[in-house]
C-alpha positions as CSV (number, residue, x, y, z in Angstrom):
1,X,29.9,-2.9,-26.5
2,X,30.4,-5.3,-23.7
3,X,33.3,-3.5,-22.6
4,X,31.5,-0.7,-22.5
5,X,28.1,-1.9,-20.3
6,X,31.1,-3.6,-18.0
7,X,31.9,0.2,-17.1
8,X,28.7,1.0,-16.9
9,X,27.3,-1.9,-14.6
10,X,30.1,-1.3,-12.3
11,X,30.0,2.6,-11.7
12,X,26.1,1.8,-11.0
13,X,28.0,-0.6,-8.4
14,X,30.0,2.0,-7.2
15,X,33.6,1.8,-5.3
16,X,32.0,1.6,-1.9
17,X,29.6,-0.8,-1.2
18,X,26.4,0.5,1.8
19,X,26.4,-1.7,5.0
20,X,23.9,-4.6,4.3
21,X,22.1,-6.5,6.5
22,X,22.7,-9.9,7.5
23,X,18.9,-10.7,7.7
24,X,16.3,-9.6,6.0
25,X,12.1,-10.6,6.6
26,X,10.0,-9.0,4.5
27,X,6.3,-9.0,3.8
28,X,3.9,-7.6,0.7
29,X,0.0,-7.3,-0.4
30,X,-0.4,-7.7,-3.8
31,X,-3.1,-5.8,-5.5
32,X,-4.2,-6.0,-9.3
33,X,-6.3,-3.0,-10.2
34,X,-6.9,-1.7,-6.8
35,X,-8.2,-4.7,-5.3
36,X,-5.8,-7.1,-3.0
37,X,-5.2,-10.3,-4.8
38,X,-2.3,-12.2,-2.6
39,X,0.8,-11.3,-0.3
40,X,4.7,-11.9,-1.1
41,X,7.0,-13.3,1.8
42,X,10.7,-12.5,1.3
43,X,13.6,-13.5,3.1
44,X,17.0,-12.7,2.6
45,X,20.9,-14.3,4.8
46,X,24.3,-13.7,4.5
47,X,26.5,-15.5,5.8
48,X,30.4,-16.3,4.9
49,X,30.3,-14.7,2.0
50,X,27.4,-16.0,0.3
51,X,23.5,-15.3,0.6
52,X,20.4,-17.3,0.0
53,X,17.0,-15.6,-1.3
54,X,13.4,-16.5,-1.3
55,X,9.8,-14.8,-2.1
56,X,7.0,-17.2,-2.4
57,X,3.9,-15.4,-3.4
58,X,0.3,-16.6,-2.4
59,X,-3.3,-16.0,-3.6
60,X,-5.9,-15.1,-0.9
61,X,-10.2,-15.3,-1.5
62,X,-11.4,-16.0,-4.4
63,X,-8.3,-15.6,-6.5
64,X,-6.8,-18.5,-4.9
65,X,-9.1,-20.7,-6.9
66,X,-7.6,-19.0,-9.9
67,X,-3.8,-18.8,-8.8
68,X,-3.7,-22.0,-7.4
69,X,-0.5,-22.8,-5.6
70,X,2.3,-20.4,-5.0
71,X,4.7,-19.2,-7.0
72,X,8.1,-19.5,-5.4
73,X,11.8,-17.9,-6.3
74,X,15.2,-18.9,-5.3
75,X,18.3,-16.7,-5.8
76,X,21.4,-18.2,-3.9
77,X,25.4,-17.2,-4.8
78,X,28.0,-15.1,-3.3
79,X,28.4,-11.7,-2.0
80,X,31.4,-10.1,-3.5
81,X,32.8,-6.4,-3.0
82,X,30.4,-5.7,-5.8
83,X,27.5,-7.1,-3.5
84,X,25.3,-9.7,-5.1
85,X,27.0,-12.8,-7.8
86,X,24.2,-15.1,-8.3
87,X,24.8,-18.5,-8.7
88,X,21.4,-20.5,-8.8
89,X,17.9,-18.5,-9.9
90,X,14.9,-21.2,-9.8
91,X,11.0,-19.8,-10.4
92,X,8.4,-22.5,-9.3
93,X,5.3,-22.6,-10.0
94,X,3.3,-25.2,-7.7
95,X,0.6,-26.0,-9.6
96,X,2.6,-26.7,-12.6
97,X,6.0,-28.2,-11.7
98,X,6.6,-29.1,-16.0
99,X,6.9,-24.6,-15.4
100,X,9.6,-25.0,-13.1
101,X,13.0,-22.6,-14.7
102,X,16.4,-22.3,-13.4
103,X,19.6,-20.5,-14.2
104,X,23.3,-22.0,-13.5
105,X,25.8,-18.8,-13.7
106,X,28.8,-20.0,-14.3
107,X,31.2,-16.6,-13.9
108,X,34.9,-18.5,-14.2
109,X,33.7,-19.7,-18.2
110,X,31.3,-16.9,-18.4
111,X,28.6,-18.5,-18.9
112,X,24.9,-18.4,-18.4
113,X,22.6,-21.8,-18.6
114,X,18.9,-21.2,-18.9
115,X,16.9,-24.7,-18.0
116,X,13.1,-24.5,-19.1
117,X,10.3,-26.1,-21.1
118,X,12.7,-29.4,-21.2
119,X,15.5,-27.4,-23.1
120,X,18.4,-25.9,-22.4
121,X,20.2,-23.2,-23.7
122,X,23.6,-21.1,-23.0
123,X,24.4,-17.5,-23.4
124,X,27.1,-15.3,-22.7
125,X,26.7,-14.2,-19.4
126,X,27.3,-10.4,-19.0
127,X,28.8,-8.9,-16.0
128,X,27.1,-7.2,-13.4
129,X,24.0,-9.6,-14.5
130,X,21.0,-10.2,-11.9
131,X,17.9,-12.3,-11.8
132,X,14.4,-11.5,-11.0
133,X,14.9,-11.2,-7.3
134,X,18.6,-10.4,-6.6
135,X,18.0,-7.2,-8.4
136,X,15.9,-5.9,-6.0
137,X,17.9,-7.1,-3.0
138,X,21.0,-5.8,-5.2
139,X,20.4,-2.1,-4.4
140,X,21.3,-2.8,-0.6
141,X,24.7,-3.4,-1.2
142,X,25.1,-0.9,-4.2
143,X,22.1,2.3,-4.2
144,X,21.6,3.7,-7.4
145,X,24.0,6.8,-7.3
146,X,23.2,8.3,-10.7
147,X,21.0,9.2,-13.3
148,X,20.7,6.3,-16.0
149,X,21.2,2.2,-15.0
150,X,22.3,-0.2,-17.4
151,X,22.2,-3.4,-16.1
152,X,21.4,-7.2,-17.5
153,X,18.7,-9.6,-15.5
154,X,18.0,-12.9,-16.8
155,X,14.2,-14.1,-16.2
156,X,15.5,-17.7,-16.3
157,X,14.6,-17.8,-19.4
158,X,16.4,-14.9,-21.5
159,X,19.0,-12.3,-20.7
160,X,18.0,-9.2,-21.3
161,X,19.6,-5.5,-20.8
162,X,17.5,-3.6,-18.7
163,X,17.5,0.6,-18.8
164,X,16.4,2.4,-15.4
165,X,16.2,6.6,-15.0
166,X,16.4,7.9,-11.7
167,X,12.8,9.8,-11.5
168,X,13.0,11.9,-7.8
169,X,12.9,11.2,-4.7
170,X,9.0,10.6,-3.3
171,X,7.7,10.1,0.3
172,X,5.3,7.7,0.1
173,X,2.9,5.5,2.6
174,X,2.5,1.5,2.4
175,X,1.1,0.0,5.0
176,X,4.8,-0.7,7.1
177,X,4.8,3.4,7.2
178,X,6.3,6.5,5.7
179,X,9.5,6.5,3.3
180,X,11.4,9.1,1.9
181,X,11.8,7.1,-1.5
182,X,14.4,6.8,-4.9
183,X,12.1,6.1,-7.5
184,X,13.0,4.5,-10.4
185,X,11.4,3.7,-13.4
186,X,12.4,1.0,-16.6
187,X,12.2,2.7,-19.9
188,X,10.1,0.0,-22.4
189,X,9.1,-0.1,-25.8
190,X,5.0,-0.4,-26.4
191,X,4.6,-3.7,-26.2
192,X,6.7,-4.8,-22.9
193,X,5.4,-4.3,-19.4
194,X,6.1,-1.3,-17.5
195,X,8.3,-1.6,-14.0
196,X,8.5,1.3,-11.3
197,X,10.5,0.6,-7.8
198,X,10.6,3.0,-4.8
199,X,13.9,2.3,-2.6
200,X,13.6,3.0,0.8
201,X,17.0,5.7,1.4
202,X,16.8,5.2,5.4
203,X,15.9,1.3,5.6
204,X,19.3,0.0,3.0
205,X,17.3,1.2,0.0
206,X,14.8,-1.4,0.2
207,X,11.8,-1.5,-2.2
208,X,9.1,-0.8,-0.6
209,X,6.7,-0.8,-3.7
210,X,7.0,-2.5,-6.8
211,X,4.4,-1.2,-9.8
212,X,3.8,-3.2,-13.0
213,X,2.0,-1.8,-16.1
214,X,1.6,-4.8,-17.9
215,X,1.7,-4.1,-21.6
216,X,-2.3,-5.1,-22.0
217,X,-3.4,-2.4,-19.6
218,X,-3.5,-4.2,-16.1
219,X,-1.7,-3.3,-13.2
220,X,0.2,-4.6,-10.5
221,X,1.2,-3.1,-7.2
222,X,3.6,-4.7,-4.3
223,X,3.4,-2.5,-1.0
224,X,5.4,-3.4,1.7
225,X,3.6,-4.4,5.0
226,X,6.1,-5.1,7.2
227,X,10.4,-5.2,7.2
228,X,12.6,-6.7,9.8
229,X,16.2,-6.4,9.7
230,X,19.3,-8.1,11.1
231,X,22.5,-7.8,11.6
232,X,22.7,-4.4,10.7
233,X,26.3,-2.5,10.7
């Protein structure tokens, strides 16, 4: 079986990696149920072979008093011929630093070290595997090229084997403009939350909105608002 999503995770690679930006500034609003609740910053380097992510995500208004602090990832590694080989994921929440979870990949042992809640625990680590924000960045350096993705993400706290279908291209509008779009969307049982991504096919197949159905019936929506690049080949 692991043999098997091995293939699998590297034909959704593909041979030939796309020409990747060396910079990357991105910005988001973030809406829950229509109604605009914070913004996401991104930013994204490459340099000598390895890369070093961030998105720190603020309340604005009244939700601020609510969501207070920011919630803050870190994705750091290499960048291989298959693009993306995390090294170090981190999630911070401010307001709560005992929340604070980080992965260690280890790829020479194979091995993937989850650190939360005081524990920590070690699981096989699968190839191919992403965490929460080096699989969006991911699809730069390798575009989804068919019509079903395999692939494992860990959450910093579990590994877990994620199934994507190719549903169309769309041209949609966010506030940074028009896209002609790949949108994908993450098959779930009833009880997870639902997770649809629109990649950008002339802008490195950047996401350009993110949609969440969480499994209670609320709903979250990342549009992009504005997208500088780098560096680009």
């Amino acid at each position: 079986m692991t043999r098997l999503l091995a293939v699998l995770c590297s034909l959704w690679m593909g041979a030939a990696l796309a020409a990747a930006p060396q910079q990357v500034a991105a910005t988001y609003s973030l809406t829950k149920q229509g109604q605009q609740i914070g913004t996401v910053t991104e930013s994204f380097k490459q340099t000598e072979g390895r890369y070093q992510l961030e998105s720190v995500t603020s309340a604005i208004g009244v939700y601020a008093l609510f969501m207070k602090g920011k919630i803050r990832l870190v994705s750091s590694g290499e960048v291989t011929g298959h693009g993306l080989r995390p090294r170090h994921f981190e999630h911070h929440r401010a307001a709560d630093p005992a929340k604070t979870v980080q992965a260690d990949f280890d790829w020479e042992k194979m091995s993937l070290t989850h650190h939360f809640d005081g524990r920590t625990e070690s699981v096989a680590l699968e190839p191919g595997t992403q965490d929460r924000i080096s699989l969006q960045y991911q699809f730069m350096f390798a575009p989804p090229d068919k019509e079903d993705i395999q692939l494992f993400m860990t959450t910093g706290k579990k590994l877990n084997l994620y199934h994507y279908k190719l549903a169309g291209e769309e041209r949609i509008t966010t506030p940074a403009g028009q896209f002609q779009a790949i949108h994908l969307v993450k098959q779930r049982n009833a009880d997870e939350d639902g997770t649809e991504i629109w990649l950008a096919k002339k802008r490195h197949y950047f996401p350009v909105r993110i949609v969440i159905e969480e499994h209670h019936g609320g709903k979250l929506e990342q549009n992009l608002t504005s997208l500088t690049f780098e560096g680009e080949l």
